[in-house]
N, C-alpha and C positions, 0 to 999 in steps of 0.2 A: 388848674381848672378854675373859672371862673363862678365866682357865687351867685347865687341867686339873690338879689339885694331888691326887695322891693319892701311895702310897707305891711308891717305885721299888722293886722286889723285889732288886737288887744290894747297894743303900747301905742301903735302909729308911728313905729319909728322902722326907718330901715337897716332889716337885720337878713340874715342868711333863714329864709322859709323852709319848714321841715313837714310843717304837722299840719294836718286839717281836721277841721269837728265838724262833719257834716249834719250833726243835729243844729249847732248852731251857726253851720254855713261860713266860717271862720278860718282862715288860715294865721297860724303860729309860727310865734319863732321858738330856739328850745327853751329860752327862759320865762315867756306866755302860758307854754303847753303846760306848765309847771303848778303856776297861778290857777291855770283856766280847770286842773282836775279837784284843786279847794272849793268849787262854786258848789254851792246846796244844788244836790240832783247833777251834776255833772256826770258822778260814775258813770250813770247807763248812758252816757256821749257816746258818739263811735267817731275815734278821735284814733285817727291811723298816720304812721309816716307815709309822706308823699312817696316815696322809691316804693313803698310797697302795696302803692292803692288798687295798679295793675294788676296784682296778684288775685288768682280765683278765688282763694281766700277770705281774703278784704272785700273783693265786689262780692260772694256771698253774703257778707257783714254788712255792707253798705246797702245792698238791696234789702237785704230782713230791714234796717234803722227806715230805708226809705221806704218800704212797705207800710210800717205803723205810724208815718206821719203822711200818709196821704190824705189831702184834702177835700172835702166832698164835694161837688162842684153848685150843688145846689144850697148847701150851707155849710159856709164858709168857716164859720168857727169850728165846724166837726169835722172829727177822724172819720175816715172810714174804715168799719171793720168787718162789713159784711160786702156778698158779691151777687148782683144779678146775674142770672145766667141767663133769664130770657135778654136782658140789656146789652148784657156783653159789661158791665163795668161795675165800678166799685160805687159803692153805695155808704152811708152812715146809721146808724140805730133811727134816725126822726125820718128816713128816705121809705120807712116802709110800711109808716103810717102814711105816703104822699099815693094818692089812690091813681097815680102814673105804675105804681109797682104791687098794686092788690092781687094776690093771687098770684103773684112769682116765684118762681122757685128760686131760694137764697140760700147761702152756704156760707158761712167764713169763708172770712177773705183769705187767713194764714192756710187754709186747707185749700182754697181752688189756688194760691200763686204755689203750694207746693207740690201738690198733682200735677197744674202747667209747667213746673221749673221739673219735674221729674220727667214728662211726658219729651219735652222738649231738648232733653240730655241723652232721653234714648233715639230719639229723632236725632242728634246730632251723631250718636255711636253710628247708628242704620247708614247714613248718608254719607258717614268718612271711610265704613267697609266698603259701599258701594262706588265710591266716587273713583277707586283708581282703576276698575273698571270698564266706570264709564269713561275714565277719560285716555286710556289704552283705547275705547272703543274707537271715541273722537279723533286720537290720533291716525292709526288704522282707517278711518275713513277719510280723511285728509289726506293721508298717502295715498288711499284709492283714486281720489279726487286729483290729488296733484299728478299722478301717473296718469290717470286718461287726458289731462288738461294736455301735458307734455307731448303724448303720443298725439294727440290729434295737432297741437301745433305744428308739429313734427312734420304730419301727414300735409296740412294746411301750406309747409312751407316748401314741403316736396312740388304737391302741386302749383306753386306759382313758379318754381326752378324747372319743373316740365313745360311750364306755356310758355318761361321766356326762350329755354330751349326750342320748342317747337317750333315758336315764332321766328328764331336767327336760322334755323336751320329751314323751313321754308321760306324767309326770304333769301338765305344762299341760294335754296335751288333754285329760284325765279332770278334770281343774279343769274347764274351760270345757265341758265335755258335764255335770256336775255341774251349772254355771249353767244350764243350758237345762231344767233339769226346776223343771216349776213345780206347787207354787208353791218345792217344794224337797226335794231329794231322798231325805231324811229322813220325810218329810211321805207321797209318795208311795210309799214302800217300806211302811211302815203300815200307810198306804189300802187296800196292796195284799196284806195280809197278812190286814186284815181280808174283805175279798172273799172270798180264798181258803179261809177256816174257815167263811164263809156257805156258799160252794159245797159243801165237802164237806160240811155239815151236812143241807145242801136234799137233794143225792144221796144219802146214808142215808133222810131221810125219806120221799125217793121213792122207796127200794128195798124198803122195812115196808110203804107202800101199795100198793107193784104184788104184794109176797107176801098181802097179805088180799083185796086183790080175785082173785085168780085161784086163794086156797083152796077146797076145797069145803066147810068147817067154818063154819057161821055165827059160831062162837066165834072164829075168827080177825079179823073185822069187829067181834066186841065188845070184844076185846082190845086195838082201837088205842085206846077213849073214853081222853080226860086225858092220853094219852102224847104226843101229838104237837102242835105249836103251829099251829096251825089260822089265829092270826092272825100270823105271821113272813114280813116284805117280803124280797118276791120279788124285788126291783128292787137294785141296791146305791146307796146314798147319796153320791153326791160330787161335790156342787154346786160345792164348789170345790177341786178335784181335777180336771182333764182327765185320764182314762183314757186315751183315744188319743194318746197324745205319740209322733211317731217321729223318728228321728235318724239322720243318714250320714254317714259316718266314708270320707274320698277321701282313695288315697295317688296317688304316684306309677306310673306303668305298672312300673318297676323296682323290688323292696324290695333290690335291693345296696347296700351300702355302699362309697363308693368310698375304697381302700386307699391308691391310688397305683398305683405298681409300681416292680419293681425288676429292675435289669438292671443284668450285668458289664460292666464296664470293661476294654478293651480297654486292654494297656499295649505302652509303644511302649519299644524299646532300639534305640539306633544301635550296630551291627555293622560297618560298614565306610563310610570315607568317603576319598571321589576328589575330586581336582583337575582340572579342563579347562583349556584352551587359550586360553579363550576368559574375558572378564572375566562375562560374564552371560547368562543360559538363561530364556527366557521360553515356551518350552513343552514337555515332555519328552512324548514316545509310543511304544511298542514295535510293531514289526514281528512279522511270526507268528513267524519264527526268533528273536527274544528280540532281534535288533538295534534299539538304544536313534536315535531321530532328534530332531532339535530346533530350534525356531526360538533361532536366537542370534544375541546381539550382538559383532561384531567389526568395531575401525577405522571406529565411526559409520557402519556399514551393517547389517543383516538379511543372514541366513544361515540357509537351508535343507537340513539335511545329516546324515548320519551319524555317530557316535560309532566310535572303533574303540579299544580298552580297551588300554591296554599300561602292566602291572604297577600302580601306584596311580595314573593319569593318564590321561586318556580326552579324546582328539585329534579333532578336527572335520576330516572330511573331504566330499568330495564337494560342497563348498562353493558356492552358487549364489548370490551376492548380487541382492538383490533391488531396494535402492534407498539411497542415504544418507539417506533422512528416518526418522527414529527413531521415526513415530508411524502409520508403515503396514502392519504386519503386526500384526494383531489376536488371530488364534486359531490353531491348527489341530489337525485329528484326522487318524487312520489308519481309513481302512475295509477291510471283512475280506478285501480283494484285493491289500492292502497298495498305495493310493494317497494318495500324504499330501495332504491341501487346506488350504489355507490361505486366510483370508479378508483380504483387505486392504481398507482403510478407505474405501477409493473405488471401487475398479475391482472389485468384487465377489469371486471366489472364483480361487484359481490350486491346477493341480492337478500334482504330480509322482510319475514312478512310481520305487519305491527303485532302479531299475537303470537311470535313466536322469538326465544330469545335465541334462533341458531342463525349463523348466516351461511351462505349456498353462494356458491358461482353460479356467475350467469352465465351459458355459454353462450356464442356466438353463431350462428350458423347457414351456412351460404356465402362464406367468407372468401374473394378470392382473390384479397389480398398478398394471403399470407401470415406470414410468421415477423415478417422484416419489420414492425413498428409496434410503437406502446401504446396503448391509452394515457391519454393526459388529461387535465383539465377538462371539463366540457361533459356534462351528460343532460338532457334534458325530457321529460316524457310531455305529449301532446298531440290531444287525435286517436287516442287507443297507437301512436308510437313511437320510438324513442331516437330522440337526437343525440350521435353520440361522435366526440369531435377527435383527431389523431392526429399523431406527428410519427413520419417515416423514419428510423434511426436503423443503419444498417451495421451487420456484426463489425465490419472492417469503417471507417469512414469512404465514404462515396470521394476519390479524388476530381473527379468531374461537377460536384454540385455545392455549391456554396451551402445553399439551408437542406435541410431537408425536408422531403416532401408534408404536407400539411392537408387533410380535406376532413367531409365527415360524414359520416354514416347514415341511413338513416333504418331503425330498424323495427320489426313490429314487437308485440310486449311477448311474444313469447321467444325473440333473439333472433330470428329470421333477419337475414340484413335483404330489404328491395330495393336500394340504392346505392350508391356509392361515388362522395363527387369530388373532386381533385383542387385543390388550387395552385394552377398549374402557367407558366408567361404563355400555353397556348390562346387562353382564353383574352377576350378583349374584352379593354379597360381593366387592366390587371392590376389588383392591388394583391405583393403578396407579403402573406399573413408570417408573421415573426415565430408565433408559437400560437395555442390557442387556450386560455384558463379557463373560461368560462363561457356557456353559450346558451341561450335562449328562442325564441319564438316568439312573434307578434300576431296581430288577427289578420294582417294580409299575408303570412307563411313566411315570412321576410328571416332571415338569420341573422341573431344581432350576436358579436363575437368581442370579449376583450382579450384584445392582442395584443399580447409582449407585455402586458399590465401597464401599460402606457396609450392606447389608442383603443376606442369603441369602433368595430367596423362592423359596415350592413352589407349583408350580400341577399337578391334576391332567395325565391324559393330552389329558383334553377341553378343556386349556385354563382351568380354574377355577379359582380362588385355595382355597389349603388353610391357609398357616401361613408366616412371617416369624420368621428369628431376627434381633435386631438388635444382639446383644451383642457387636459385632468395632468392630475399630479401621479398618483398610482392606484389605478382600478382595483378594487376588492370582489365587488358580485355584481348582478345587474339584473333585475327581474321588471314587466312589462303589465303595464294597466290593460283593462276593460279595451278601453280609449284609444289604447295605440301608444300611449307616452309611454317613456326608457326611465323607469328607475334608478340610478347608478350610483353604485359606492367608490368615494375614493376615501384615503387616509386621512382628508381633512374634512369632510359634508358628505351633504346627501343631493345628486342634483334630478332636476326632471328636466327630458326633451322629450321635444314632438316627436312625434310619427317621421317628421323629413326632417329630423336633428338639429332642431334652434331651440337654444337654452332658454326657458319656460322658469324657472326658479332655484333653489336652494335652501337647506336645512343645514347648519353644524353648530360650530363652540357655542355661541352666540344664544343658541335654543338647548342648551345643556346636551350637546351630542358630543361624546371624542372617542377619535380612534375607532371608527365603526368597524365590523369585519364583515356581515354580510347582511341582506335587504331582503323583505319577506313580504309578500301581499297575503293576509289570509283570509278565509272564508267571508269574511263580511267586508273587505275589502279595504282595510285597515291598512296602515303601512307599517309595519314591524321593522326595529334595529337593533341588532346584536352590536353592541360595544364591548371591547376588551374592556378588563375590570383592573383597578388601581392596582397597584403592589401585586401582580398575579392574583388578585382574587375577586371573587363576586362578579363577573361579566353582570349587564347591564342588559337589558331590552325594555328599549322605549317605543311605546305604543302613538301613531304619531296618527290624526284625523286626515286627510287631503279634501280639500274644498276645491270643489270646480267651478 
């Protein structure tokens, strides 16, 4: 490494520089610094190593030294050791006999620089907690910024690809309406030029003969002799010219042109997240009073029960276990009477009411199905009634049918079934459904279904297939905003779509979410996520804001 060789200001010789005395404004070499602390009054020097003058330390040290040698501006031999405050500056003992400062308020100087150096340390704490922040905010607004710059170029450049399209594709059709005039369109434009100076020529001529026939001057009848062409065809000439050519020009019923569209993005912030009791939550629903209930897993059983909130921790109570097989409780909702039902895999629907810890079958009734299929996945309550989704399984397998049959109920809250709808290759535009796990409701009646845990499919209120997303990994739950947007849990995020199925955003690793197992909208319209919990324990639910 190379030395620092310049000239010591003590000896004047060049040596390797270490030291400085800022009282006497000196830099040393080590053999100087040595000399320079023997000098009468040296002690109180502040006389630091250069490597460590950057240290807050030393600039504390060096600001106090440089403090009690500041110079007064208006007399120059004096310290200053007192401070105006109406002046804003530093002042010396003779500045306050100068009748510029009579009747100012004054204070030591060492007291107003260590109130300022105090004042302005908390001012830097304040502004390094707030600054990351704000500058998350800056970012986030930048992205806002960069995303509509994007979209609107986007759109900016669509529409010049539509005008030059528009433009090649209306001069094709003027090309090809060009080919169709025969023998060419050059040719007939002519033709047609000449016609038109026959005609008005013929119309003058007939307008000179109808004024001398109808004068009473015989001289007006002698006047026409030699003026007029007596032998000029009547008839126009264009043998090979077809005069009647006609042509139709068919658009579309619509002349729009389709844009797209564009719609905001809902962003999601997780705000608060709880630990339970319990290692894993497989269906979260709120009660009218905001009490959260859930099917969970604890000790290789099912558990049907309430949450009770205490400080970051939310306790499963009112516990009902239902069975140790891991693969019999399917679904369940809350309808508006607060009855939670639940559908198990076999035995059809079990119904409990929040203030009681027994559970009851639900029956069914007006059923004319049958006996031949199970309840599966899929229960939903909405409208005072309940959506409840089936797969056909017969005692023997059906050798004539590949899947079997798939539809779903719909029924009122006291088990009455008033409908009953098939998805069946009669129907047109058939999509058919692999199995059904879960199923909900939107505010146009719309049925949103995850099937096969691979594909979100919408089928009308009637029962019709409308639209399939199929861009997920493995579907977990899927619950529906105010708005019309799909909520949807896969194994890896959290995503949102439209109302007509275009991916709107996403939540997961990223924002501290993993492993979710099901999605909650509750009373205040909050988005709730149940996440499995590490090493089988503590399940997670994170409280997440949605910004429109």
């Amino acid at each position: 490494m190379a030395q620092n060789l310049i000239l010591c200001q003590l000896c004047e010789k060049p040596k390797e520089i270490r030291w400085k005395c800022f009282i006497c404004d000196l830099v040393l070499c080590e053999k100087c610094v040595k000399k320079h602390s023997k000098f009468g009054g040296s002690v109180k020097h502040c006389v630091i190593n250069l490597k460590q003058v950057g240290s807050p330390e030393n600039v504390d040290i060096i600001r106090k030294f440089n403090l009690k040698n500041i110079r007064c501006t208006s007399h120059e031999e004096e310290k200053c050791s007192l401070f105006c405050k109406e002046c804003k500056n530093p002042v010396c003992s003779f500045c306050v006999l100068e009748p510029e400062h009579k009747g100012h308020n004054l204070d030591k100087l060492s007291t107003v620089y260590n109130n300022q150096l105090s004042e302005l340390k908390d001012m830097k704490k304040e502004i390094e907690k707030a600054l990351p922040d704000l500058t998350k905010s800056v970012r986030e607004t930048k992205t806002t910024c960069d995303n509509y710059n994007e979209i609107k170029q986007k759109i900016i450049q669509h529409e010049k690809e539509l005008q030059t399209k528009v433009a090649e594709e209306a001069a094709n059709l003027i090309n090809k309406l060009d080919k169709l005039v025969i023998p060419s369109k050059d040719a007939f434009m002519e033709e047609k030029q000449r016609i038109q100076n026959k005609e008005i020529k013929l119309k003058e001529m007939n307008n000179k003969i109808t004024t001398a026939l109808q004068s009473h001057q015989a001289t007006g009848v002698l006047d026409t002799i030699d003026k007029e062409d007596r032998f000029l065809p009547l008839k126009p000439n264009s043998d090979n010219i077809p005069l009647d050519q006609k042509f139709k020009w068919t658009i579309p019923n619509s002349s729009s042109i389709n844009f797209g569209t564009v719609k905001k993005c809902p962003i999601f912030k997780v705000i608060n997240t709880y630990e339970a009791n319990i290692p894993y939550i497989k269906k979260l629903k709120s009660l009218k009073d905001g009490t959260l209930v859930c099917i969970s897993v604890k000790e290789a059983g099912y558990f049907v029960g309430n949450f009770d909130e205490q400080g970051d921790m939310y306790f499963i109570k009112n516990e009902i276990c239902i069975t140790d097989d891991l693969d019999t409780l399917t679904d369940m909702t809350v309808t508006e009477d607060d009855k939670i039902l639940t559908t198990e895999a076999f035995d059809g629907i079990l119904c409990k009411h929040k203030y009681s810890k027994q559970l009851t079958s639900f029956k069914i009734r007006n059923n004319h199905i049958g006996n031949n299929f199970i309840y599966r996945n899929g229960i939903h309550s909405f409208d005072q009634k309940i959506l409840l989704g089936f797969e056909e399984f017969w005692e023997y397998p059906n050798p004539f049918s590949e899947f079997p049959g798939t539809g779903v109920m719909i029924l009122n809250e006291n088990g009455y079934c008033l409908k009953t709808s098939w998805n069946t290759e009669k129907d047109s535009d058939i999509h058919m459904l692999r199995d059904i796990n879960k199923l909900i409701t939107n505010q146009r009646g719309d049925i949103i279904i995850i099937d096969g845990h691979i594909n979100l499919t919408i089928f009308d209120s009637q029962f019709k297939f409308k639209w399939t997303y199929r861009h997920l990994q493995k579907l977990i739950d899927i619950v529906t905003r105010p708005n019309g947007q799909i909520v949807v849990a896969d194994i890896d995020s959290i995503l949102v779509l439209s109302i007509e199925g275009d991916f709107l955003n996403s939540i997961g690793e990223e924002d501290g979410i993993h492993h979710p197992t099901c999605v909650h909208i509750d009373n205040s319209g909050q988005l709730l996520v149940g996440c499995k919990g590490e090493n089988n324990k503590n399940a997670k639910i994170h409280v997440v804001k949605i910004q429109d």
